[in-house]
Each structure stands twice: as C-alpha cells, then as structure tokens.
VEXLO-129649 format. One record per residue (C-alpha): y, x, z; residue in one letter. Coordinates in steps of 0.25 Angstrom, whole numbers, plus 2048, in hexadecimal, padded with zeros to 3 digits. Layout:
<nodes>
YXZA...
</nodes>
This chain:
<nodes>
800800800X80F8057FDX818809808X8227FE80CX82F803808X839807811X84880680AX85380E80BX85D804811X86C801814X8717F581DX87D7EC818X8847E7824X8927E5820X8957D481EX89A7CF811X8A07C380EX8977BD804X89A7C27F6X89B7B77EBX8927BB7E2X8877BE7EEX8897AF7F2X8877AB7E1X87C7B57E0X8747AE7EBX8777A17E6X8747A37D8X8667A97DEX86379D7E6X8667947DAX85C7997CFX8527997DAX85478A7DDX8557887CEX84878F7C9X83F7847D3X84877A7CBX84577F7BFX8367827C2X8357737C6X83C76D7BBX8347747AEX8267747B4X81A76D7B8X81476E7C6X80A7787C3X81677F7BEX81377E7AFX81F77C7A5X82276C7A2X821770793X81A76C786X80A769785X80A774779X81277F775X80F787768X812792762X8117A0768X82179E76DX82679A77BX81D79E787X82A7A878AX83379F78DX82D798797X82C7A579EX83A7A879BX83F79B7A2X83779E7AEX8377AC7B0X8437AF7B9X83D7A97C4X8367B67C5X8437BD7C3X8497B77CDX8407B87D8X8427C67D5X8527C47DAX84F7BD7E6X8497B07E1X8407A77EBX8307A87EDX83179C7E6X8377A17DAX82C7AB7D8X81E7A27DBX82779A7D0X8277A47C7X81B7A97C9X81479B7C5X8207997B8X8197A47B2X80A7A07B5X80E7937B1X8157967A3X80A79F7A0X7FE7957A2X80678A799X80979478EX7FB79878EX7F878B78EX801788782X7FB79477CX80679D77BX8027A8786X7F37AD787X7EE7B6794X7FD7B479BX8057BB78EX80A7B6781X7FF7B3776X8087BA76CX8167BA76BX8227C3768X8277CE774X8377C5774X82D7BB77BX8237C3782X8307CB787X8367BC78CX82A7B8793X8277C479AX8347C47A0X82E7BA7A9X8217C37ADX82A7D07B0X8337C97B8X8287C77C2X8277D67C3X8357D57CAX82D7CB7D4X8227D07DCX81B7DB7D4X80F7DB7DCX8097CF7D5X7FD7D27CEX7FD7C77C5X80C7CC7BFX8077D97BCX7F97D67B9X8007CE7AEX8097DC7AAX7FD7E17A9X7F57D879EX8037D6795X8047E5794X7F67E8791X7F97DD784X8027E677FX7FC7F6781X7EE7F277CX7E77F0789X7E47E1786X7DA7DF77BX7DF7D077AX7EC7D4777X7EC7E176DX7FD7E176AX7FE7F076BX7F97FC761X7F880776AX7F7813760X80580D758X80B808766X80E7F975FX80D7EC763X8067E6758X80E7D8756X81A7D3759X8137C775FX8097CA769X8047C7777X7F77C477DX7F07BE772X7F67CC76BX7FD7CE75FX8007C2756X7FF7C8747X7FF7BB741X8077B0746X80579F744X80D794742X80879074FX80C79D754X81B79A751X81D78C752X82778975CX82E795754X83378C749X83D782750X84578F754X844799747X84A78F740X85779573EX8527A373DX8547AC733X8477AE72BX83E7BB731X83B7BF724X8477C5718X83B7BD70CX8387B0710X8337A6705X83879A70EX84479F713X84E7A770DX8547B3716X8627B4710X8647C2717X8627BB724X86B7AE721X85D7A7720X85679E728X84679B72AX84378F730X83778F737X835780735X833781728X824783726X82578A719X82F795720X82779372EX81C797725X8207A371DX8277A972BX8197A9730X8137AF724X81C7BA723X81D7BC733X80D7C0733X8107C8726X81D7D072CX81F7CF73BX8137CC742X80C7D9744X8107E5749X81B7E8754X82A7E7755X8357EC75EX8347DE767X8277E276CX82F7EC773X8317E277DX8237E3781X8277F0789X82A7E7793X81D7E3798X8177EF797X8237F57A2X8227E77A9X8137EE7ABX8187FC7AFX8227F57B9X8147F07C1X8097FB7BFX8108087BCX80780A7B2X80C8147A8X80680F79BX81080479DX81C80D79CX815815791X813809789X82180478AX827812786X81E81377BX81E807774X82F808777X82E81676FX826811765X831809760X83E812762X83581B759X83481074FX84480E750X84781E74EX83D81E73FX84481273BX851810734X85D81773AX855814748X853804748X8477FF74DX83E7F9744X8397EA749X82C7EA743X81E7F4742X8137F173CX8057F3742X80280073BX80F804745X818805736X8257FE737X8287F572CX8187F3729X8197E5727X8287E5723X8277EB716X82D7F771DX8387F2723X83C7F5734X8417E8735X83D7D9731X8317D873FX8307CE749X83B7CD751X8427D7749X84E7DB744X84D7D073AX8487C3742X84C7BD74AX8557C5753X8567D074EX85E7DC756X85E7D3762X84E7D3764X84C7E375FX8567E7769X8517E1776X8437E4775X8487F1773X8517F0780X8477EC789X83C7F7783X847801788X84A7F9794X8397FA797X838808795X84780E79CX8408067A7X83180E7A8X83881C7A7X84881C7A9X84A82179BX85481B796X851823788X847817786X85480F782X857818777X84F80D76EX858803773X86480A772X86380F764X8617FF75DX86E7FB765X875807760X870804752X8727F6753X8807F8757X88280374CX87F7F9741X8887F1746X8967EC741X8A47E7745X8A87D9743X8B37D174BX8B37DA756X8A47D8758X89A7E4756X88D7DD74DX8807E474DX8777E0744X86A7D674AX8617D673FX85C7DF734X85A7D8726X8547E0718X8617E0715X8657E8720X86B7E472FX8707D7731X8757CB73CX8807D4742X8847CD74EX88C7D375BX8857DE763X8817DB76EX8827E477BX8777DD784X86C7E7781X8757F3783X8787ED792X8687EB794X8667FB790X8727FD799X86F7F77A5X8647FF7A6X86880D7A3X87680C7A6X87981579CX887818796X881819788X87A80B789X88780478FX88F809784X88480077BX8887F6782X89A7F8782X8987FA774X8977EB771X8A47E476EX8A67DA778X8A87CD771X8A77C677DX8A97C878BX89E7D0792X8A37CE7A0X8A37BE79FX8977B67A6X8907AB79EX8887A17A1X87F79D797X88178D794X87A78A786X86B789788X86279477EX86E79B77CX86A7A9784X85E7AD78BX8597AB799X8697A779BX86C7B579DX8787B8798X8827C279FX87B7CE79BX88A7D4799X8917D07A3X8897D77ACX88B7E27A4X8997E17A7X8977E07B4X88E7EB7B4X89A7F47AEX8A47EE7B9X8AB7E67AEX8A87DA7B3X8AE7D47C2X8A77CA7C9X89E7C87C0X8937C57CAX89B7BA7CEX89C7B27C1X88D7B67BEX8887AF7C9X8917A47C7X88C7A47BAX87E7A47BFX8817997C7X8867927B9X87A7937B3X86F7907BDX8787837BFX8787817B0X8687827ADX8667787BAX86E76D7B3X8697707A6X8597707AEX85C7647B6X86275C7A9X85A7527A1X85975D796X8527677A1X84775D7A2X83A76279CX83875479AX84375278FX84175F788X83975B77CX845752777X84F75C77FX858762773X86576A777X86676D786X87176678BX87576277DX879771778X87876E76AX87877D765X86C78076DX85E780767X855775769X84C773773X844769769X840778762X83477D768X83878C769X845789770X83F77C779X83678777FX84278E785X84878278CX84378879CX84D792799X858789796X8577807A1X85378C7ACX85C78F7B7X85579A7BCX8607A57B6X8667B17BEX86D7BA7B5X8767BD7C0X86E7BF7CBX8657CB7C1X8737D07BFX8797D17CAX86E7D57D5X8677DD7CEX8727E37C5X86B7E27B6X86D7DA7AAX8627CD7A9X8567D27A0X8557D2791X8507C478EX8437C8786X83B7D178FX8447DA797X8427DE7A4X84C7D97AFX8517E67B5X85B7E97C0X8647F47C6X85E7EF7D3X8567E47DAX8547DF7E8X8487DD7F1X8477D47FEX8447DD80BX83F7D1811X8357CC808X8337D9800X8357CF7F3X83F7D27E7X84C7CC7E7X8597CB7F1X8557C77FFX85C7B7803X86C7B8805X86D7C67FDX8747C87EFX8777D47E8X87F7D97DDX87E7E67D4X88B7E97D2X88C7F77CBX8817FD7C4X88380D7C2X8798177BDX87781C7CAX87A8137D4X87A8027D5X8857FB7DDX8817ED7E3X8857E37EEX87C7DC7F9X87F7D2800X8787CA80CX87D7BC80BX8747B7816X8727B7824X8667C1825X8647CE822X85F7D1816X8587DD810X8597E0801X8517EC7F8X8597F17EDX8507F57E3X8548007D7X8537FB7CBX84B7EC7C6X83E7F67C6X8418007D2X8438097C4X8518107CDX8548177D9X85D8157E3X8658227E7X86F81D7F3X8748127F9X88380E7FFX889801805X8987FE802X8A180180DX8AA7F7811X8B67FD809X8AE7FC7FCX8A880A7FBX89C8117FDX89581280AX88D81D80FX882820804X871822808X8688277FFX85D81E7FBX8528237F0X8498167EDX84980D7E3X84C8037EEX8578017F7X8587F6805X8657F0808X8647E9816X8717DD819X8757D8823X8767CA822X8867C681BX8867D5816X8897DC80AX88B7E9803X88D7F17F6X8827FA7F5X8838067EAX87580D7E7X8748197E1X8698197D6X85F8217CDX85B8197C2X84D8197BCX8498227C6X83B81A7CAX82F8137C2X8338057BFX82B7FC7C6X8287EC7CBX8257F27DAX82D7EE7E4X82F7F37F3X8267EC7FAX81B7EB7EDX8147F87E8X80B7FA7DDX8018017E5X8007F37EFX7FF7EA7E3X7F17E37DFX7EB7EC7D2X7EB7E47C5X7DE7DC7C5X7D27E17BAX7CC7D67B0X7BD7D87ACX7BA7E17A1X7AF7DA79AX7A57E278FX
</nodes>
C-alpha cells in the first residue's frame, strides 16, 4: 500500500469579506448541481434509459448522447455531489446498453465511425479519469479501446503496425468499414443537403469550383456519393484519426505503460513526416493502405474524408492536429511535439489575404488550388498557448485582426449554434494577458445566464421529449435546423442541457474549456478535499486562478463557511508540474514570507471567513502525467482482470 501523504502546508487566517465572485462562484456550483437531477429526471426513463425513438439507424448519433451527458463527470471533478457522480456513472452504462441496442455500439465502442465522433463521445469516458481513477471498470475500459487501435484486439484489426496507419477512416470495434451502406449513412442525408459535393466529377451533381450543392435526398446523387465514397475515401488513414492519440494517452494516464506514449508519438510523427514530403509542407489528408498518399486519389494529397475538400475542410485538419500535439506535449513535456501544429497554422496564415481589415486564410483546397477564404481564427493558437505559455505560440495567437471584441462575455442564446455552449474561449485569454478587468464577474453572471436559459428552455412544452417528433425550431428560432432531421434531432439533449460551467473550468482551475471533438480538459491547477480525499473544492471554498506565468501561478482561496476547511492544490490537471514555493499576500497586497514546497501537491488550511492570494512557484512538465490522486495510487488499485484464452 502507498504511504498516506503528508503536505506541505500554509494556514489562512486572515478574515475577508466575501468576495463577489467567491459568492457567484458557489452559486453557480450549487446551481448545475441541482439542475443535472432536473435534467436526468426529465430526458430518461426510470431504469435510466433515454426516452427516445424504438429505432435509430445508421452508424451516426450514439456520440451525442454521451456528449449531453457527460459533464456530470466533469463536474464532479469541480466539487460536484456524490449524486452527480453515481448519476453519471449510470448515463453512460445507460446510453451505452441503448446504443447497442440500436446497434450503433458493439462491445461498449463505436461499431465504425469517424474519430470527429469517437473523439465527441469519449470525452465522456476520459472525463471520469478526472473522478476516482481507481475504478477498475474505467480503466479496464481504457484498456480494451486502446487495444482496437494498436492491433491487440483481433475483433478489431484498424491499425498496420509495420506502416504505423490506421486503416479507415471509419473504424471501431467492429474494425475498419471499407465499404460503406445506404444504411450505414441514413440519417446523413437530412443534414448534407446543402453541402457541397465531396467529389470535384460528379455525374449527379455538378461541383462548379465548389459553388455546387449535393443533395443527399436525392437517390441518384445519394447513390453515386456512396459509389465514389467506397471507391476514394473509405480506406486507408487520414489526418482526423490523429485524434485517436487521445485514447491511447487516456490509457498512459492510468497504467504507466509505455507503449501508450510510444504509440502516441509514433503514430504523431508518422504524420508530421507525411507533412515535411508533401507540397511546401502541408499535410496531405489521405493515404492509402499501401501507406502511399494520394493512392486512391489519382495522386492528389487532398480530396480524403474529412479532408481539406469535404466538408470542413481546415477547420477538421487543424484540430485533430492540436490535440495530437496537446497528447504528446503531455506524455513528455516537449513541446517540439507542436511543431506539426504550429507549422499548418503558419501555413495557413501565410496563404492568406487582406480584405476589409479581416485576414482570410483559405479553409479548403480544390483542384483548382486553395479556396473558401474566411477570417483566421485564433482559437487553436490559444489552446497551444495555454499549454506552453510560449512567446512564439502567443504571437499565433496576436497575430489575428481582432474583428470583434476579445475581452467581451457572450452568452450563447441561438440553439445548434456552438458546441457544448462554450464560448469564451478568448475572453479568457484576455483575462489570461491581464487585458480584461473583472472578467470573473461577468462570466459567472453569465453563467448564471445560461443555466437560467437552458432551464426554461428544458422546462418548456418544446423541452418535453413527448412533443419532439413534431417539435421543429426550438423556441421558434427560424434560422436554426430542424429538429424534424434526424441528424440534428439527435442533438436535441444538448440544446435543452443545463449542466454547463465554462466559468467555473476557467476560472478554478485557470485553463480554457476542452477542444469540442476529443481533447483532454487540462488545468493550470486543480483541487482535492482534505476531508473526503475526493477531487474537487471542499463545501464553502471558491478559488480563482488569476495569473498564469511560466514559473509560477497566482490564485485566490476563500472559506465562505463557518468551518475550517482544507484544500490540496494540485500542479497541473494530471499532476504533470511541480510546485516550487509557496507565499500568502500580506495584508498590504505584497508578498509574505516565501516556503519552499517540491511536490506536485500543495495544502491550504482556512480558517472559516478566511481568504488569501496565494503565488506558487512552479516547474512545469516536470512529472509523468497521471490520473492518481493523493490519496489513490497505482500500486493500491485492483490489477485489470484477465479474460480466457481459448484454443
């Protein structure tokens, strides 16, 4: 058994009168914890099953039910209840046994399906690494995903070793899909209606140098998309399968085990490679099985799945990317590893052009060269940034004209319109630069905002599950989609969820909310309770990371309650720092007297109505990254259990 711990400690005595956004912070807490049994009870049965459809086809969709559900996890990793977490726990049993049963999931994973998707519903499963770690179901899980994807699982053969591919771009338990179905893309066609066609020489549908559209309720066009889909873009790997890094260091985060890391850095490097021999450094999006790029292309690097053609284009290159490097910069605190990264968005931003004050970079590359300039965007500069701190990586992101104000707060109103409703990303980067005062403030008021909005909108006749199969336009919004289209009806949990928290990520933990398809949630710091030896702020405490340096993190506790209370600061979302010194504030606003502290964890003992400023020195990436907490070690935690090998 491990040693218990012993912390290196400082007491808070010194009473404050309670801070406004200490008193918000709490609140906003307290509210998404009452909200998420609100929202449990309202969208599922009582064995905890989704109130939802007798049949679902298509290989589509089982993602977002775990997307609407899984900040439970997330937040019980704040300081959410017990509650929160037995809840999550049975939301994710329960969404996987009804997407089995529907036939999308097979042996607890995606049948097949693209890594935008696996990366959306995994969020869910990593998040519970941030929870109790010790559970042998959650890593035992880590454990059979990863082996689909390094060769260990003969039911599931997606990865070529000796080329170091992933061998479709849809793949999963069932393993790689080479040839897709009508079937297979059914509730696909409400959505790609609008889209332009995925192929430049369409019989059906004209591409007009991308001015076309296909419509995928059109048999004929439905048709010939599927025929040239399993000529072109259903085999061999592409640059979003990149995003698969993230189990395999979802993996390293429990066991240690070094083929995890290996793997990630591998398959990482396989692709910057790939970038360096193409043209003027891009990264192709498509290889064939014989490892050659172009092999199904007629030569050319672009025109795969999820390409730099269809349907995203730049948008979907660039982010698996991001996280890849995030992954990696993570197992070894090298932050080389974003060289990959780095180099597309200075390409990117190189091809780019002037117009009306705005910077347009182009988002797609045609045969006819690039195309669909729009405004560069600095939001996955600000992720590379806020993990290295680097002065060249903040320059990627001030390069960026600033069309709009950064420093403002939004609260997203217009349902479908942004992911998971996190949306101020660069605000906090202005806060994080010390542009932005009393920004905590109007976050959390924000926050307050939304939670208020998405419980009206849940308690409303449209939020009745009942009503959805004639429910059109939430709340009337005529610009949205339709929820009468299966592939956007799918996403209504989301829409109608209160459970949202960008502010509380932001500010107690001091990092941006994660990268919507598969990025981990990191943090500057995060909090333990003394008391319970469970993650999260202890009753009464809120904190607030306030300056982030590359040497040191600046935060404010405060005891808001009439106990004492004892809080653990941890370096770093995965213990990955180390913590150097710690000072309280004097009374006159400077620093006190200054003890050295080399642990990756930190205790801070308040009296009760206390409250300090607290500056910690820090090394960062200076341990192994890992899910253990204080009080839960690897070598006390059950070993994976052993299935029969049969003759």
């Amino acid at each position: 058994m491990a040693d218990r711990p012993h912390f290196t400690h400082l007491r808070v005595d010194a009473q404050v009168d309670a801070p406004r956004w200490a008193v918000l912070e709490r609140d906003v807490l307290a509210r998404v914890d009452a909200a998420s049994a609100e929202f449990v009870a309202r969208y599922t049965r009582e064995d905890g099953t989704l109130i939802w459809r007798d049949e679902w086809p298509g290989m589509d969709g089982s993602d977002d039910p775990y997307e609407a559900f899984m900040y439970l996890a997330l937040l019980y990793s704040l300081g959410g209840s017990e509650q929160v977490y037995e809840t999550a726990r049975k939301m994710w049993d329960m969404i996987t046994w009804q997407w089995t049963q529907y036939g999308q999931i097979e042996r607890e994973f995606d049948g097949y399906y693209d890594w935008m998707h696996h990366g959306e519903a995994n969020l869910f499963h990593y998040f519970f690494g941030l929870t109790k770690p010790s559970s042998l179901v959650d890593r035992q899980r880590a454990d059979k995903f990863t082996k689909m994807y390094n060769g260990e699982d003969p039911l599931a053969p997606n990865f070529d070793a000796e080329l170091g591919i992933i061998t479709a771009p849809q793949s999963g338990s069932r393993g790689p899909r080479h040839v897709v179905t009508a079937e297979d893309l059914d509730s696909h066609r409400g959505v790609l209606v609008d889209y332009l066609p995925p192929f430049e020489d369409m019989r059906s549908a004209p591409f007009d140098e991308g001015r076309g559209r296909a419509n995928w309720l059109d048999d004929d066009i439905f048709a010939e998309v599927i025929e040239l889909m399993n000529q072109r873009t259903t085999r061999g790997d592409v640059p979003l399968n990149l995003n698969a890094t993230g189990q395999f260091a979802h993996s390293f985060l429990y066991s240690g085990e070094e083929k995890h890391r290996a793997w990630v850095l591998d398959y990482l490097a396989r692709w910057a490679a790939r970038a360096e021999g193409n043209v003027d450094g891009v990264i192709p999006d498509n290889v064939g099985l014989s490892g050659e790029v172009g092999e199904y292309q007629d030569g050319k690097w672009w025109g795969g799945h999820y390409g730099w053609r269809w349907p995203h284009g730049f948008l979907t290159i660039i982010e698996p990317i991001v996280n890849a490097g995030t992954n990696a910069y993570l197992l070894t605190g090298d932050d080389t590893h974003f060289d990959l990264a780095r180099k597309q968005l200075d390409i990117n931003f190189g091809l780019g052009r002037e117009e009306n004050g705005s910077w347009l970079v182009p988002h797609k590359r045609f045969d006819s060269g690039w195309a669909d300039y729009r405004p560069a965007s600095p939001f996955h500069a600000v992720h590379m940034w806020a993990r290295t701190l680097s002065d060249a990586d903040r320059e990627r992101v001030e390069r960026v004209p600033r069309s709009t104000d950064w420093a403002e707060v939004l609260v997203p109103r217009v349902p479908f319109a942004v992911k998971h409703y996190n949306v101020n990303t660069l605000a906090w980067y202005e806060y994080a630069q010390g542009r932005n005062p009393g920004y905590p403030e109007r976050l959390l008021e924000a926050n307050v905002e939304l939670i208020e909005q998405q419980l009206g909108r849940m308690r409303s006749s449209d939020g009745d599950p009942a009503g959805w199969d004639t429910l059109t336009h939430i709340e009337g919004f005529p610009d949205t989609v339709s929820l009468q289209v299966d592939g956007y009806a799918i996403h209504a949990w989301m829409e109608f969820n209160p459970v949202y928290f960008e502010s509380l990520v932001q500010l107690m933990w001091g990092a941006p909310m994660h990268i919507s398809h598969g990025g981990f949630q990191h943090a500057t710091v995060r909090y333990f309770e003394t008391a319970l030896q469970r993650p999260g702020l202890p009753a009464d405490v809120a904190a607030l990371v306030h300056t982030i340096e590359a040497d040191a993190v600046a935060l404010e506790l405060v005891n808001l309650g009439s106990e004492e209370r004892s809080v653990v600061i941890q370096a770093g979302g995965f213990g990955e720092h180390q913590f150097t010194s710690a000072a309280l504030a004097a009374a006159d606003g400077s620093t006190g007297e200054q003890i050295a502290v080399d642990s990756q964890w930190f205790e801070v003992r308040l009296a009760p109505g206390s409250g300090s400023n607290i500056r910690l020195g820090m090394k960062r990436y200076a341990n192994e990254p890992s899910y253990q907490t204080p009080w839960s070690r690897r070598e006390d935690w059950a070993p994976l259990i052993k299935g029969r090998v049969q003759d």
